[in-house]
N, CA and C atoms as a LAMMPS dump frame, in Angstrom:
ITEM: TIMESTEP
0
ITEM: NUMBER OF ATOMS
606
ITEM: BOX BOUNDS ff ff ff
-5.0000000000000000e+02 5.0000000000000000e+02
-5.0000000000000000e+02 5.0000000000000000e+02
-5.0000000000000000e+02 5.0000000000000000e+02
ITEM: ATOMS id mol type element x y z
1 1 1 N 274.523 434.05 -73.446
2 1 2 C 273.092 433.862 -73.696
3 1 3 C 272.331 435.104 -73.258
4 2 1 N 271.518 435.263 -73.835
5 2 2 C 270.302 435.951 -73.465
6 2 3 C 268.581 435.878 -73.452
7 3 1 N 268.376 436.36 -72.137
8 3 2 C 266.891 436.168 -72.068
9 3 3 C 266.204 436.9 -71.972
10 4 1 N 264.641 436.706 -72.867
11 4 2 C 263.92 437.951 -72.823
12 4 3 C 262.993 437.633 -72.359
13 5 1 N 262.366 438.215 -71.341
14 5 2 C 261.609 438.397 -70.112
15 5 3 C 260.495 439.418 -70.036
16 6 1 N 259.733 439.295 -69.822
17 6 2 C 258.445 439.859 -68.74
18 6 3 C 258.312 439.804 -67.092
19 7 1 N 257.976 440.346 -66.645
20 7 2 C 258.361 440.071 -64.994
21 7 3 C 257.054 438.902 -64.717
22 8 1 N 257.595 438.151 -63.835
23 8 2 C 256.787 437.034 -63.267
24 8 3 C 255.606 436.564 -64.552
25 9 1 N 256.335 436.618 -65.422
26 9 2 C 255.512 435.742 -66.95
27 9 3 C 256.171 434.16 -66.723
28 10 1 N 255.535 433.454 -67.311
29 10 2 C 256.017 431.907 -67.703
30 10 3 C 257.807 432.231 -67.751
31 11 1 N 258.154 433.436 -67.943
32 11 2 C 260.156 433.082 -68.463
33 11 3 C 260.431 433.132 -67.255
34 12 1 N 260.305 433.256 -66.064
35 12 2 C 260.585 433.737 -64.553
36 12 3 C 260.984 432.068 -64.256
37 13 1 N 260.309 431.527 -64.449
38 13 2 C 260.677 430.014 -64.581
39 13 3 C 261.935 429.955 -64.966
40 14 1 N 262.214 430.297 -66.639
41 14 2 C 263.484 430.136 -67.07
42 14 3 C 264.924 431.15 -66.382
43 15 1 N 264.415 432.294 -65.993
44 15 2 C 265.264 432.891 -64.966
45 15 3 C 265.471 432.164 -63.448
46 16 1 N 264.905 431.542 -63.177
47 16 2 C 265.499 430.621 -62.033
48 16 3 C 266.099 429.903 -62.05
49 17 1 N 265.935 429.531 -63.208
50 17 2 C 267.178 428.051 -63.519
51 17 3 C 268.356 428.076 -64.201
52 18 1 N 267.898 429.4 -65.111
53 18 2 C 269.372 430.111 -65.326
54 18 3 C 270.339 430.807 -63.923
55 19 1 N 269.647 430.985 -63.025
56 19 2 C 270.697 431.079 -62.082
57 19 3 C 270.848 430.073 -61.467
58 20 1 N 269.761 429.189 -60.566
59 20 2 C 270.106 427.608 -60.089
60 20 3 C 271.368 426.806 -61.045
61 21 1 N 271.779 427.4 -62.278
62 21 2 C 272.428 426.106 -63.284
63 21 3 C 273.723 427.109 -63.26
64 22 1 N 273.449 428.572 -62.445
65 22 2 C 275.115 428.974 -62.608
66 22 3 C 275.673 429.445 -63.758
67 23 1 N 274.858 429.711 -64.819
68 23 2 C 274.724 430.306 -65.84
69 23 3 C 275.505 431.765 -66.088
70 24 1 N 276.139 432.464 -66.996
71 24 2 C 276.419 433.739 -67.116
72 24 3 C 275.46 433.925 -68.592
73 25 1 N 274.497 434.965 -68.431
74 25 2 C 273.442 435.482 -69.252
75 25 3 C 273.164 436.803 -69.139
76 26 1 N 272.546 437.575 -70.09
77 26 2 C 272.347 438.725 -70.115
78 26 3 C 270.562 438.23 -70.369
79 27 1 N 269.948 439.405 -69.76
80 27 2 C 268.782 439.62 -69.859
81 27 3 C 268.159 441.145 -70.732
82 28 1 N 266.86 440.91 -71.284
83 28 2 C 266.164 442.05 -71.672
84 28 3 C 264.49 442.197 -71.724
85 29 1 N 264.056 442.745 -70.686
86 29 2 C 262.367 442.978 -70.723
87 29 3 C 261.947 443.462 -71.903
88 30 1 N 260.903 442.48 -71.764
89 30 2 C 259.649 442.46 -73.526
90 30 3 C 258.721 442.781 -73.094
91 31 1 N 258.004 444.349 -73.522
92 31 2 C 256.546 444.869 -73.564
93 31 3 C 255.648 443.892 -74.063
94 32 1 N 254.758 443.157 -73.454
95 32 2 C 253.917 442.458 -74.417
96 32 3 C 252.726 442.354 -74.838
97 33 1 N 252.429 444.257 -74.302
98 33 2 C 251.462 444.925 -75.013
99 33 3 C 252.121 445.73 -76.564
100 34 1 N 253.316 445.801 -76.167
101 34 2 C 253.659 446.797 -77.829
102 34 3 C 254.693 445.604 -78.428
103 35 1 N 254.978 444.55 -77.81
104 35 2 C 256.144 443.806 -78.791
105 35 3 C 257.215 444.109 -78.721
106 36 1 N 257.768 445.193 -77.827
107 36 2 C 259.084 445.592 -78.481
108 36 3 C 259.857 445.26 -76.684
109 37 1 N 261.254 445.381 -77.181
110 37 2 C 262.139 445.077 -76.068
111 37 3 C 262.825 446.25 -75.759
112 38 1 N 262.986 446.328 -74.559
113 38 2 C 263.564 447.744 -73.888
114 38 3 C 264.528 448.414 -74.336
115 39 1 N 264.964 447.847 -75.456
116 39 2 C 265.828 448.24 -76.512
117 39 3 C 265.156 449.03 -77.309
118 40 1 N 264.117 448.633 -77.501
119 40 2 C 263.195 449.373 -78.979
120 40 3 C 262.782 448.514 -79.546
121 41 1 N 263.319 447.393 -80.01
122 41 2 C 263.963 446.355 -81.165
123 41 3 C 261.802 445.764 -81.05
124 42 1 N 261.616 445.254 -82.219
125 42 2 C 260.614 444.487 -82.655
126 42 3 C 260.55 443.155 -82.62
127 43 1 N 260.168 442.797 -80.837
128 43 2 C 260.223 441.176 -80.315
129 43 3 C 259.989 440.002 -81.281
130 44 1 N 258.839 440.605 -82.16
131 44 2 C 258.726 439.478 -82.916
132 44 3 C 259.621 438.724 -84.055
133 45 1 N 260.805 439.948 -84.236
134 45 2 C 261.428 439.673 -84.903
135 45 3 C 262.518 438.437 -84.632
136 46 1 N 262.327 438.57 -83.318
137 46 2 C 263.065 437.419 -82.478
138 46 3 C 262.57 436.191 -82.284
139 47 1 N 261.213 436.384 -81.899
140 47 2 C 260.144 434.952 -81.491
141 47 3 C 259.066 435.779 -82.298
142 48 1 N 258.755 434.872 -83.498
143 48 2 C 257.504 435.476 -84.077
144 48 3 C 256.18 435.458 -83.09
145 49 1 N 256.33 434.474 -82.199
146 49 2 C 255.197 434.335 -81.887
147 49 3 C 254.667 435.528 -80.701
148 50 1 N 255.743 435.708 -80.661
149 50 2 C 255.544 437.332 -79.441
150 50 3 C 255.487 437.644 -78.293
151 51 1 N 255.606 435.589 -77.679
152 51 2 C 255.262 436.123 -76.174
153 51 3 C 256.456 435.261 -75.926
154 52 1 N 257.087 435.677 -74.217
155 52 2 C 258.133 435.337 -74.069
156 52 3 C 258.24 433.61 -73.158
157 53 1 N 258.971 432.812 -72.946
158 53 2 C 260.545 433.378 -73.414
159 53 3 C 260.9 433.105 -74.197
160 54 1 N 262.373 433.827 -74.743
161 54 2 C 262.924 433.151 -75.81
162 54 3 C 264.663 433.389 -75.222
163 55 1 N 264.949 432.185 -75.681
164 55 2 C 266.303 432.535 -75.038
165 55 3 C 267.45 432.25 -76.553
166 56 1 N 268.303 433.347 -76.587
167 56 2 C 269.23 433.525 -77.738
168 56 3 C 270.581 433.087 -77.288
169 57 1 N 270.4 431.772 -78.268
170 57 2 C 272.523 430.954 -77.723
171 57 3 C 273.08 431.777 -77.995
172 58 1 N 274.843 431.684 -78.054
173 58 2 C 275.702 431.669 -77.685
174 58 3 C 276.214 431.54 -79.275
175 59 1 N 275.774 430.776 -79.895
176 59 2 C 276.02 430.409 -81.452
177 59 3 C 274.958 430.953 -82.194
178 60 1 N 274.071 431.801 -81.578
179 60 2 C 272.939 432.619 -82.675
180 60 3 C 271.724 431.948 -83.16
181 61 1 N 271.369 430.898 -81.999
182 61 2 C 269.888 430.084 -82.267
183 61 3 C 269.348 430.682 -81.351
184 62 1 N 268.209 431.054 -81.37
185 62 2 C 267.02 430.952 -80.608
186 62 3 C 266.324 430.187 -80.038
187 63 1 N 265.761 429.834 -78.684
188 63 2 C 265.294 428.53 -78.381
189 63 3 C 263.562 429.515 -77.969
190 64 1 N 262.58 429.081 -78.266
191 64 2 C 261.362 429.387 -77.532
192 64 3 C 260.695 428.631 -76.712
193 65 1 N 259.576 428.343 -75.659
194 65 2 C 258.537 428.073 -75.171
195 65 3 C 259.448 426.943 -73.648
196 66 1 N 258.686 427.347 -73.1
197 66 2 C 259.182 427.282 -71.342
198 66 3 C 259.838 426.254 -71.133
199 67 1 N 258.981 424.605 -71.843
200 67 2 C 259.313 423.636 -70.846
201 67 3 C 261.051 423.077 -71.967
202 68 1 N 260.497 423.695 -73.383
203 68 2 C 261.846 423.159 -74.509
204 68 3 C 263.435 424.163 -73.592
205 69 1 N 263.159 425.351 -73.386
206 69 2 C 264.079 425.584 -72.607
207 69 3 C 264.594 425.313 -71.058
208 70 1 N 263.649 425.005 -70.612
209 70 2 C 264.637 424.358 -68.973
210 70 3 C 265.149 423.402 -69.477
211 71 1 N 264.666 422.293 -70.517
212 71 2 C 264.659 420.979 -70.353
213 71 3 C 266.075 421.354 -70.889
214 72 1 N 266.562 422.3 -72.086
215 72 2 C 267.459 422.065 -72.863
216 72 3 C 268.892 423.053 -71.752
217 73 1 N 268.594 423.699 -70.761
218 73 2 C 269.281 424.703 -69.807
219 73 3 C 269.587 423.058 -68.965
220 74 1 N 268.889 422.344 -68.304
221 74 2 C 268.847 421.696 -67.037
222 74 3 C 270.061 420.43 -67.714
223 75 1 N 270.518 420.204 -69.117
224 75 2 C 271.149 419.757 -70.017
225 75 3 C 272.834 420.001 -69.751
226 76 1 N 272.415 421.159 -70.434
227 76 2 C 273.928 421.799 -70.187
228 76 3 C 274.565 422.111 -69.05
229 77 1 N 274.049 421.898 -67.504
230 77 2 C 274.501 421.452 -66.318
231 77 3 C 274.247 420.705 -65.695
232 78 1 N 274.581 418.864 -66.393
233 78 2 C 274.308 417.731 -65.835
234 78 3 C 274.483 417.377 -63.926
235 79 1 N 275.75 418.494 -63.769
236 79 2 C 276.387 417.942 -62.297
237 79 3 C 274.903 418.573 -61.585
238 80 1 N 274.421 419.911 -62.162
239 80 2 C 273.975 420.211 -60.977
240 80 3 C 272.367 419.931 -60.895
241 81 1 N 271.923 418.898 -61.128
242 81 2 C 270.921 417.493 -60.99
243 81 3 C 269.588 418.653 -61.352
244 82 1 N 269.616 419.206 -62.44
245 82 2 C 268.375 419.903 -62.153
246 82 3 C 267.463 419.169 -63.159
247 83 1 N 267.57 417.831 -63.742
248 83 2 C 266.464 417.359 -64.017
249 83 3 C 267.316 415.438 -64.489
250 84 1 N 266.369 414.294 -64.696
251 84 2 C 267.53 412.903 -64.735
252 84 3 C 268.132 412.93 -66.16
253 85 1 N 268.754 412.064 -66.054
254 85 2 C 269.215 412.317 -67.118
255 85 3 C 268.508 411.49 -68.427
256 86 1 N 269.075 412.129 -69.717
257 86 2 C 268.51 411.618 -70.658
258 86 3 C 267.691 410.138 -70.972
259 87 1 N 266.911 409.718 -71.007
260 87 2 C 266.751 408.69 -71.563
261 87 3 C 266.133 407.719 -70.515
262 88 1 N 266.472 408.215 -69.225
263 88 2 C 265.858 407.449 -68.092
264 88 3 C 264.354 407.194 -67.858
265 89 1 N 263.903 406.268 -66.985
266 89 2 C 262.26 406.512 -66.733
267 89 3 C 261.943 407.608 -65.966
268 90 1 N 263.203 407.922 -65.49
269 90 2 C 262.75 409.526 -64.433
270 90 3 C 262.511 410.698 -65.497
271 91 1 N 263.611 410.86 -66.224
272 91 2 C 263.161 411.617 -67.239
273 91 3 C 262.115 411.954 -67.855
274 92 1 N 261.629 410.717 -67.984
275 92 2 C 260.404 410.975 -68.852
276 92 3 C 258.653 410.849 -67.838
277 93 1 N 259.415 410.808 -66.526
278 93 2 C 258.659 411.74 -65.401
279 93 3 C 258.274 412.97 -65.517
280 94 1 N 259.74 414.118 -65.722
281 94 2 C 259.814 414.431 -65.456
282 94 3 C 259.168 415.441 -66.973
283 95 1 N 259.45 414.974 -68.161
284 95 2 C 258.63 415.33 -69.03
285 95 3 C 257.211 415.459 -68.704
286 96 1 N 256.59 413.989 -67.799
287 96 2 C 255.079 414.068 -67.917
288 96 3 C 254.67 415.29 -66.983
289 97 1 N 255.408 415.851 -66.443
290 97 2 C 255.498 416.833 -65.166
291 97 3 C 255.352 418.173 -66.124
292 98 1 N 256.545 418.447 -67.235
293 98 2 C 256.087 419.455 -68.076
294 98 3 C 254.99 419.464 -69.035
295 99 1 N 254.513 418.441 -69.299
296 99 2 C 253.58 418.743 -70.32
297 99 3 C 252.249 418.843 -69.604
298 100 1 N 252.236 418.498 -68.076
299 100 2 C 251.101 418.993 -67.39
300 100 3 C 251.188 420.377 -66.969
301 101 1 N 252.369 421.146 -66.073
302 101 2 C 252.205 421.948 -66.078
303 101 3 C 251.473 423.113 -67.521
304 102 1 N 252.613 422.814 -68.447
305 102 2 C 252.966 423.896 -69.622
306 102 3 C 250.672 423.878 -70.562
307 103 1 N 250.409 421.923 -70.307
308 103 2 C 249.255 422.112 -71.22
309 103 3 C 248.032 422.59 -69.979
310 104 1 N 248.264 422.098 -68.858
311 104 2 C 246.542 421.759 -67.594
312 104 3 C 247.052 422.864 -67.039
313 105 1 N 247.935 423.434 -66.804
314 105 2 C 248.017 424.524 -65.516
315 105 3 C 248.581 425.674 -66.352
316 106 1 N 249.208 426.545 -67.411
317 106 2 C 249.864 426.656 -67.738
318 106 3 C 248.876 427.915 -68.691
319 107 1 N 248.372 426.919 -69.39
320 107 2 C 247.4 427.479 -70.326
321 107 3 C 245.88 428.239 -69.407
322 108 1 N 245.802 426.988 -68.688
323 108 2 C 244.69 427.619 -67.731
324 108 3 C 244.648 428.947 -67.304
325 109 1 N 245.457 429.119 -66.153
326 109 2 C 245.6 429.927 -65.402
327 109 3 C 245.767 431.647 -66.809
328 110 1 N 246.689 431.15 -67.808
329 110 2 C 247.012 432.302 -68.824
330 110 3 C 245.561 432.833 -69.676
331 111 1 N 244.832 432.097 -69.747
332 111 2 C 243.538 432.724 -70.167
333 111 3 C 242.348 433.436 -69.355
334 112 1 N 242.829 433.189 -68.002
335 112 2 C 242.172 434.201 -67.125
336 112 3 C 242.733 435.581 -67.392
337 113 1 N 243.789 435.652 -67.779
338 113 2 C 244.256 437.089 -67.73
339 113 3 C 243.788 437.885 -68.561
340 114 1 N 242.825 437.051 -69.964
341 114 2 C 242.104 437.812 -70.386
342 114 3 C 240.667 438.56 -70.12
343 115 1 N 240.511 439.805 -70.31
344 115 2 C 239.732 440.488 -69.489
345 115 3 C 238.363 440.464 -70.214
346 116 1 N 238.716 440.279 -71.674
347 116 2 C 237.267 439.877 -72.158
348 116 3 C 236.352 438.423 -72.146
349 117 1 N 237.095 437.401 -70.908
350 117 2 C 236.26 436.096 -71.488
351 117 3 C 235.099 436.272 -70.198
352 118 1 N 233.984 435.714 -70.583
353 118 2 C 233.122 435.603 -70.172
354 118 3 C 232.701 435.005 -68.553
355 119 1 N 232.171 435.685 -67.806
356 119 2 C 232.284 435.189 -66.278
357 119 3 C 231.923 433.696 -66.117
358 120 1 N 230.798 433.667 -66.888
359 120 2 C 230.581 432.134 -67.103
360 120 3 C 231.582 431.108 -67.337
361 121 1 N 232.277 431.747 -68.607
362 121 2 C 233.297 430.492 -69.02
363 121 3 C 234.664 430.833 -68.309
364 122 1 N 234.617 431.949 -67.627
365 122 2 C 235.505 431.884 -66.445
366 122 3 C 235.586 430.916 -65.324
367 123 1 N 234.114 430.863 -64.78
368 123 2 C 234.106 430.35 -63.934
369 123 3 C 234.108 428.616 -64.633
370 124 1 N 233.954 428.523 -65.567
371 124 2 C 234.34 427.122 -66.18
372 124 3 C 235.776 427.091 -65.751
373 125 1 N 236.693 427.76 -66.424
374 125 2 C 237.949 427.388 -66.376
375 125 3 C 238.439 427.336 -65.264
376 126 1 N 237.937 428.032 -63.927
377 126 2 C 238.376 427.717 -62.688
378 126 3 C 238.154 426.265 -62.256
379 127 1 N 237.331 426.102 -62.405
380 127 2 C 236.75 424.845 -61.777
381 127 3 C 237.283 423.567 -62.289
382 128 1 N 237.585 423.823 -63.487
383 128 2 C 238.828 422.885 -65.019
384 128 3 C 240.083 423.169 -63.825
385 129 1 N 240.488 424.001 -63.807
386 129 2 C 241.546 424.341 -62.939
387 129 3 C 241.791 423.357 -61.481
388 130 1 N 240.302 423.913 -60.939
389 130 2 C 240.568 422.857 -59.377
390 130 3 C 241.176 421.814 -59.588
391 131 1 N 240.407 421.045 -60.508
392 131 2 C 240.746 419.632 -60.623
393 131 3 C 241.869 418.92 -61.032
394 132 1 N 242.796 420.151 -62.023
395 132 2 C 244.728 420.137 -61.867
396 132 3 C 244.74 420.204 -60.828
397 133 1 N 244.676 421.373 -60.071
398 133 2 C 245.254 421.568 -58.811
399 133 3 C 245.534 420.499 -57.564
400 134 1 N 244.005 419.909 -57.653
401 134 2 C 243.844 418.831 -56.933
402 134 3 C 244.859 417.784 -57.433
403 135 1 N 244.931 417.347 -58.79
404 135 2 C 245.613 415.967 -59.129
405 135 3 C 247.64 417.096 -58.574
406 136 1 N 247.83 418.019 -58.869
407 136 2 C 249.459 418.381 -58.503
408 136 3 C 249.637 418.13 -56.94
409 137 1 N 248.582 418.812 -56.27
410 137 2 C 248.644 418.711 -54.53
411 137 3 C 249.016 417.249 -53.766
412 138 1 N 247.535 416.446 -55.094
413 138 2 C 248.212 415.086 -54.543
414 138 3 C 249.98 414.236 -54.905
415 139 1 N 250.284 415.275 -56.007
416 139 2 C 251.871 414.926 -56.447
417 139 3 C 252.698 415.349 -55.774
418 140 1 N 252.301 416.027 -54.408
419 140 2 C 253.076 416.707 -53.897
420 140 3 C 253.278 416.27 -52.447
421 141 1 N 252.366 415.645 -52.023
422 141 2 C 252.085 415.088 -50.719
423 141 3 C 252.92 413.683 -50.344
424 142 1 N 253.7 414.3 -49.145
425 142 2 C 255.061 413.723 -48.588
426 142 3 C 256.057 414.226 -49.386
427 143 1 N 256.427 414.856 -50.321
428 143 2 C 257.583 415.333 -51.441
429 143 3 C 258.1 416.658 -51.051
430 144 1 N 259.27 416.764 -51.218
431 144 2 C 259.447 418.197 -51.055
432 144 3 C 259.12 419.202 -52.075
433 145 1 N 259.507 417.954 -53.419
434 145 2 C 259.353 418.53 -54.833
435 145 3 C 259.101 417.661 -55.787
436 146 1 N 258.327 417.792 -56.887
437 146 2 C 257.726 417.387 -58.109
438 146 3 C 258.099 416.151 -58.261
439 147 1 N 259.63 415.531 -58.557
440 147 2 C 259.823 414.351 -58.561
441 147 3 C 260.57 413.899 -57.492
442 148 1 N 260.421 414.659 -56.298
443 148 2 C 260.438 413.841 -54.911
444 148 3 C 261.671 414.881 -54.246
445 149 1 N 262.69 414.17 -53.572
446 149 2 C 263.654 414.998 -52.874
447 149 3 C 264.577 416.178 -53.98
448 150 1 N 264.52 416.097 -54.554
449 150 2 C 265.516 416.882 -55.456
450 150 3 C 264.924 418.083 -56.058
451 151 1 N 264.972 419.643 -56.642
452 151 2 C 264.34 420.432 -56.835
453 151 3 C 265.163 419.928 -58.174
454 152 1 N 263.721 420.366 -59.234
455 152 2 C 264.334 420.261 -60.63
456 152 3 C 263.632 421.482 -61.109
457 153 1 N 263.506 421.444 -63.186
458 153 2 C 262.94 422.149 -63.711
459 153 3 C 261.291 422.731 -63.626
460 154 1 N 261.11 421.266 -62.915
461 154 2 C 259.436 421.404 -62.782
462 154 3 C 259.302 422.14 -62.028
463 155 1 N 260.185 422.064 -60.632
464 155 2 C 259.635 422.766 -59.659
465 155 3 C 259.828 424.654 -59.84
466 156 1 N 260.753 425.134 -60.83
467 156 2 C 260.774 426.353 -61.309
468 156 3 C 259.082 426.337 -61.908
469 157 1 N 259.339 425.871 -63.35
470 157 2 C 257.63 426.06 -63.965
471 157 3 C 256.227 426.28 -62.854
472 158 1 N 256.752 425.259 -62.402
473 158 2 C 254.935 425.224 -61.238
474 158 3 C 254.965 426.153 -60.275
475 159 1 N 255.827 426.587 -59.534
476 159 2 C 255.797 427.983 -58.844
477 159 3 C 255.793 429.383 -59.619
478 160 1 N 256.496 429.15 -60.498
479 160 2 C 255.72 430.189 -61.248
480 160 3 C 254.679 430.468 -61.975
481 161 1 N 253.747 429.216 -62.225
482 161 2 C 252.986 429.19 -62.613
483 161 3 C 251.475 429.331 -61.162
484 162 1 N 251.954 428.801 -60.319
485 162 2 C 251.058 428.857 -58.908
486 162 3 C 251.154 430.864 -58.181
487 163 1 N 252.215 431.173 -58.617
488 163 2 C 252.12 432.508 -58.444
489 163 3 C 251.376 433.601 -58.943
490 164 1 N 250.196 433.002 -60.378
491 164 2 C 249.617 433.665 -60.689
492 164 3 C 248.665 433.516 -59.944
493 165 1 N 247.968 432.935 -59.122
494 165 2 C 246.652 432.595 -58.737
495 165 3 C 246.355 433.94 -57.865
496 166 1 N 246.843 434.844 -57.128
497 166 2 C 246.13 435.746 -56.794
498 166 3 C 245.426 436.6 -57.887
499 167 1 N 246.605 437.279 -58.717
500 167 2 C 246.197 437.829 -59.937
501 167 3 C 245.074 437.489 -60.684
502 168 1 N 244.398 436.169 -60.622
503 168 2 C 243.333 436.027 -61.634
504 168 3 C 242.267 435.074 -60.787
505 169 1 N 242.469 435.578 -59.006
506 169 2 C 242.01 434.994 -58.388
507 169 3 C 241.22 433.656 -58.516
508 170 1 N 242.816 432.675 -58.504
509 170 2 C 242.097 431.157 -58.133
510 170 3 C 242.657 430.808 -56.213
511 171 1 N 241.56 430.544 -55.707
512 171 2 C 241.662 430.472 -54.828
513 171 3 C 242.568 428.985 -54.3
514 172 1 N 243.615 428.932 -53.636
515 172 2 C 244.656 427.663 -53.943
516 172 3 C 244.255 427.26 -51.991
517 173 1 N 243.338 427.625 -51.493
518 173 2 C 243.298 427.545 -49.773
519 173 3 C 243.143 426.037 -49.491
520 174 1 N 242.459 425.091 -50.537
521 174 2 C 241.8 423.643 -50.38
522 174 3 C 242.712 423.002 -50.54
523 175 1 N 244.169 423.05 -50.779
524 175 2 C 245.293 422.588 -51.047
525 175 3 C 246.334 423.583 -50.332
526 176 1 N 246.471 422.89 -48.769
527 176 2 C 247.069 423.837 -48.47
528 176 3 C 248.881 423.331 -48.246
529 177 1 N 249.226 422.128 -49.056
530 177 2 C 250.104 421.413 -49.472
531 177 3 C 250.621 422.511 -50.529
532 178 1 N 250.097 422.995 -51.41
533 178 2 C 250.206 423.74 -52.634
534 178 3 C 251.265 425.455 -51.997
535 179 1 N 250.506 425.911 -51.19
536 179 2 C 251.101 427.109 -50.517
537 179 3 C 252.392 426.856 -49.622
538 180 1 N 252.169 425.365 -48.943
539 180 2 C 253.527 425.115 -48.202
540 180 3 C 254.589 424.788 -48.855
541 181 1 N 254.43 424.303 -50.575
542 181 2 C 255.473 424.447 -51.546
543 181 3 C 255.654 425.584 -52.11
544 182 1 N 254.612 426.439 -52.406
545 182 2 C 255.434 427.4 -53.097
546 182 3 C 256.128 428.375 -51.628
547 183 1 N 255.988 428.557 -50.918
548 183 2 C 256.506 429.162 -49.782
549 183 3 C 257.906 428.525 -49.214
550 184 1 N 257.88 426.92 -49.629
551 184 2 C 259.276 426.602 -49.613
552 184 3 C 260.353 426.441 -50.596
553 185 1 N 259.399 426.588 -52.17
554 185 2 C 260.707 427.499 -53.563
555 185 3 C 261.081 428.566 -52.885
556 186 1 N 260.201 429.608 -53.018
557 186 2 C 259.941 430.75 -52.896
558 186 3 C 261.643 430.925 -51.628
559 187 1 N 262.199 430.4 -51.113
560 187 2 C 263.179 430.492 -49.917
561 187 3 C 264.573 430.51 -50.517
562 188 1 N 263.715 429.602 -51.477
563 188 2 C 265.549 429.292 -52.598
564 188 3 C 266.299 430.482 -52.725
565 189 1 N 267.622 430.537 -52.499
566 189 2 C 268.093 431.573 -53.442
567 189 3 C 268.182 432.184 -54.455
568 190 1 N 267.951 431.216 -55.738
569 190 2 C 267.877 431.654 -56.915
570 190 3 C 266.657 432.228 -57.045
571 191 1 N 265.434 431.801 -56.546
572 191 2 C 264.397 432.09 -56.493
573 191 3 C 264.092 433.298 -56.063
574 192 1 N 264.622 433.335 -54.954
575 192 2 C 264.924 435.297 -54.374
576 192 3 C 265.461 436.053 -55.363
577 193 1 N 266.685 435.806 -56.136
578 193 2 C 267.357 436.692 -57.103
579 193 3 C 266.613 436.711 -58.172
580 194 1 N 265.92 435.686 -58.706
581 194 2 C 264.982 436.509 -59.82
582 194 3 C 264.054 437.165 -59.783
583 195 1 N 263.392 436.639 -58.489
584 195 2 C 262.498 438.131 -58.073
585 195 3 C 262.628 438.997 -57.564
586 196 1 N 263.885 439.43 -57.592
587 196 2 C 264.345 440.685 -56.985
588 196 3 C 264.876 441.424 -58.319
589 197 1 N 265.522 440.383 -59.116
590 197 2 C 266.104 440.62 -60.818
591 197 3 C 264.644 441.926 -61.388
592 198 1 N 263.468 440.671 -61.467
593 198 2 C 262.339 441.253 -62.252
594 198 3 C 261.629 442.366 -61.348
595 199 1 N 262.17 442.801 -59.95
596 199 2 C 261.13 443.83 -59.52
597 199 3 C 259.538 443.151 -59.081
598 200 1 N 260.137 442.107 -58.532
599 200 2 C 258.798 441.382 -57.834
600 200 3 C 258.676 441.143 -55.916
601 201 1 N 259.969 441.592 -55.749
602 201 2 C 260.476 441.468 -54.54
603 201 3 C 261.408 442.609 -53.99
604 202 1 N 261.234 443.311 -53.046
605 202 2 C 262.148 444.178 -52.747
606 202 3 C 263.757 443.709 -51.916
């Protein structure tokens, strides 16, 4: 397999769990100001849509967008519990877990990074923001992780997604449940190796 990456973008997620799942993969960084991959090659030709990740099987499919790939990675290594299994009510926990991150936190936080939106409707979207923040903090309180003792896929997505908040300064201090989780991913091993992988960590 291979994955194409941006450093600490939404795929940093999928690089954690490709190593948490024990995976053998090759990786390749995607400019995603020019489209192209450190190869040269024309990203879009890969994922039309241009932004990453996209991860390329083994049999020559392409899989795109964050939460369709953990869910379909956390699959192909049932033993090592990184999400319930099919069909269960946990499962489909654990779905409601991605489609909050990927739609309320996900999207949020990614449109701050644009430099032309308006301070006003900036400061809208922060404040849209608190009020995820607030409803995850309370998902988090007594838990070690997302759906309780066990680290799964979610808990990749939401730390990497909580890692943008300096960058587009949302202030995460009112939830200070929020920092004592990502400070206790953040310890994981795998978690160390991809940010050391992408040049986010020395």
């Amino acid at each position: 397999m291979k994955l194409y990456y941006s450093p600490g973008a939404c795929s940093m997620a999928v690089h954690i769990v490709l190593i948490e799942g024990g995976f053998s993969f090759d990786k390749e960084q995607v400019d995603l100001a020019t489209k192209k991959t450190a190869d040269g090659t024309d990203y879009t030709s890969i994922n039309p849509n241009g932004y990453v990740p996209a991860l390329a099987l083994n049999n020559g499919e392409v899989l795109t967008e964050a939460a369709v790939i953990l869910a379909y990675l956390a699959d192909q290594v049932p033993e090592r519990k990184l999400a319930p299994a099919a069909g269960s009510m946990e499962r489909y926990r654990l779905q409601e877990k991605l489609n909050f991150i990927t739609t309320e936190l996900h999207k949020g936080f990614g449109s701050l990074f644009n430099p032309a939106m308006p301070e006003e409707w900036r400061e809208q979207v922060k404040q849209g923001l608190g009020k995820r923040l607030a409803y995850i903090a309370g998902q988090l309180e007594n838990r070690q992780y997302l759906l309780g003792g066990e680290f799964s896929i979610a808990d990749a997505y939401l730390f990497t997604i909580l890692g943008w908040s300096k960058l587009v300064k949302v202030d995460l201090s009112p939830w200070p449940v929020l920092a004592d989780y990502s400070a206790r991913i953040a310890q994981r091993p795998a978690v160390q190796a991809a940010m050391k992988a992408e040049g986010l960590i020395s």
